[in-house]
C-alpha positions in Angstrom: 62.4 -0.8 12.9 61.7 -1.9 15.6 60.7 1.3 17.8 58.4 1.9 14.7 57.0 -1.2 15.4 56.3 -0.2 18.9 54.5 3.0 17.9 52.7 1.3 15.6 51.4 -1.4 17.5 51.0 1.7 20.5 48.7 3.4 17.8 46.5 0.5 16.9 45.5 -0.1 20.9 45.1 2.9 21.2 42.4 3.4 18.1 40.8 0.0 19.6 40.9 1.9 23.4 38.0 4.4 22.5 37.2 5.4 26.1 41.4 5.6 26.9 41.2 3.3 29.9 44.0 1.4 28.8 42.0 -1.6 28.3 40.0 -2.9 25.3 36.6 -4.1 26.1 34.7 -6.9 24.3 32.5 -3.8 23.1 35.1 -1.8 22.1 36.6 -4.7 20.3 33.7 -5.5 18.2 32.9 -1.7 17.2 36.4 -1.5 16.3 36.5 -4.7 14.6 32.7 -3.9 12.7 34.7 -1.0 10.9 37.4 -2.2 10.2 35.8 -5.6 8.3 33.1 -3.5 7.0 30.6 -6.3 8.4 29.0 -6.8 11.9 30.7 -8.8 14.3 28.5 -10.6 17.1 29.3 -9.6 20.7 29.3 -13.5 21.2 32.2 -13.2 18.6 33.7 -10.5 19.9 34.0 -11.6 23.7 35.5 -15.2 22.0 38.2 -13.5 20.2 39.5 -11.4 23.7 38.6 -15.2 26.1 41.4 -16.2 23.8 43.8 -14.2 25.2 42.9 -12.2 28.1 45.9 -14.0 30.6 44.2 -12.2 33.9 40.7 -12.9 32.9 39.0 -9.6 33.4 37.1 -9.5 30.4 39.5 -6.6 29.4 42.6 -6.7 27.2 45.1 -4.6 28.3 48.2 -3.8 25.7 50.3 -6.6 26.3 47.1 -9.0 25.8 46.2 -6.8 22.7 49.8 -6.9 21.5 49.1 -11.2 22.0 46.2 -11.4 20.0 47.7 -9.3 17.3 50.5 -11.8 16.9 47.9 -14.4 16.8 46.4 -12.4 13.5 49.8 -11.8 12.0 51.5 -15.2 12.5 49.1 -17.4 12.8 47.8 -18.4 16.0 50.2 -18.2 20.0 50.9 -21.3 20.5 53.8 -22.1 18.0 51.8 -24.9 15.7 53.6 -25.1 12.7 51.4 -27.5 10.8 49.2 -24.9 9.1 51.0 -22.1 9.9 51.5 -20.5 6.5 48.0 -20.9 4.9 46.6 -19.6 8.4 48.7 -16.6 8.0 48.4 -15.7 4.6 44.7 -16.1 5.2 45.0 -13.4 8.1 46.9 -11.3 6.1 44.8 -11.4 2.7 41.3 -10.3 5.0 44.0 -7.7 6.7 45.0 -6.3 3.0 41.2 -6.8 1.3 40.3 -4.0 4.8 42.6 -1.6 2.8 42.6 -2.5 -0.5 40.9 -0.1 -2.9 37.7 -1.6 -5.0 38.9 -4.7 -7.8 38.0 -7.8 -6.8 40.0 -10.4 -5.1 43.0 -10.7 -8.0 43.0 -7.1 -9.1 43.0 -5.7 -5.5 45.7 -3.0 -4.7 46.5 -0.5 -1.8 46.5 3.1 -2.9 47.3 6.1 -1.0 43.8 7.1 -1.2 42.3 3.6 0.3 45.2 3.5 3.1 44.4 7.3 4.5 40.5 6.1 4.1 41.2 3.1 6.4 43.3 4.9 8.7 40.9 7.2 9.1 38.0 4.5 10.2 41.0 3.2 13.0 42.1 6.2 14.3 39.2 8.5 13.7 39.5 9.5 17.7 42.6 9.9 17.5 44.2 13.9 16.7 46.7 11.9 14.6 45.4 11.8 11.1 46.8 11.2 7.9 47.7 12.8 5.4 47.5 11.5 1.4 51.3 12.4 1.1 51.7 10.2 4.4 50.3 7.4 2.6 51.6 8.0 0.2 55.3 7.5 1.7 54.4 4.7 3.7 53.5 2.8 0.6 56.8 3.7 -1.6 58.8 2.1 1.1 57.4 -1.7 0.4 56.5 -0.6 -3.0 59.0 -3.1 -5.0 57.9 -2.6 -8.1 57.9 1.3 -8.1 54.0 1.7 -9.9 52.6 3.5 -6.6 50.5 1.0 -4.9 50.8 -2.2 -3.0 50.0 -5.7 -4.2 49.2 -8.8 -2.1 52.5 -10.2 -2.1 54.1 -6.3 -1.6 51.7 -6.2 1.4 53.2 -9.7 2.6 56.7 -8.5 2.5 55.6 -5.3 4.7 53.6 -7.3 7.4 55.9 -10.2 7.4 58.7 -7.3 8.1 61.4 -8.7 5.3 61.9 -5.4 3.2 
């Protein structure tokens, strides 16, 4: 679980890295970050978000500063805070799921094979690696708890929150 972790998190620098320096630029950030939210992100944005955690401050993140600010997304800020903690993530990890989510609305909203290739496709569309619909289609039956094929909110909060 934990080496897939790796990978993964390996995989998403890497879709964020487009010119493969091994750093992730306020630019690149933004781009990535534009597609990903399906709305424009403001360099001014952009450049705040990697200030937050870029440790050496050279305007770059490299993968352990990326690997930082994605723990910031996922559990709700770096610094340890616990008042908050739980609304701030599920709020992260609602806009994360409403990025691959298939079309219905805020309550009827569901991950389908077909919406989690298109999404990974946007991320790693540099990348050699794409997916396939079976893929998906395996990644969601493993946090699928209810067994209809897709995941819900709360089936996508047992994934990210790694307690399957």
């Amino acid at each position: 679980m934990v080496a897939e972790a790796v990978l993964q998190a390996s995989s998403v620098f890497a879709a964020f890295d487009k010119d493969g320096d091994g750093k992730v630029s306020a630019a690149e950030l933004r781009g990535s970050m534009t597609v990903a939210l399906g709305e424009d992100v403001s360099e001014e944005e952009a450049a705040a978000i990697l200030a937050t955690v870029d440790a050496d401050g050279d305007g770059m993140l490299d993968q352990e500063e990326f690997s930082k600010l994605d723990a910031a997304a996922t559990h709700g800020g770096a610094d340890g805070d616990e008042a908050g903690d739980d609304e701030v993530r599920r709020r992260c990890l609602k806009e994360a799921f409403m990025m691959y989510a298939a079309e219905g609305g805020d309550e009827g909203a569901r991950i389908t094979p077909a919406s989690l290739m298109r999404m990974l496709g946007k991320l790693l569309e540099s990348s050699a690696e794409k997916m396939e619909l079976e893929k998906c289609r395996a990644m969601i039956c493993r946090f699928d708890l209810d067994g209809d094929g897709v995941l819900s909110f709360d089936e996508f909060m047992v994934m990210m929150m790694g307690n399957a």
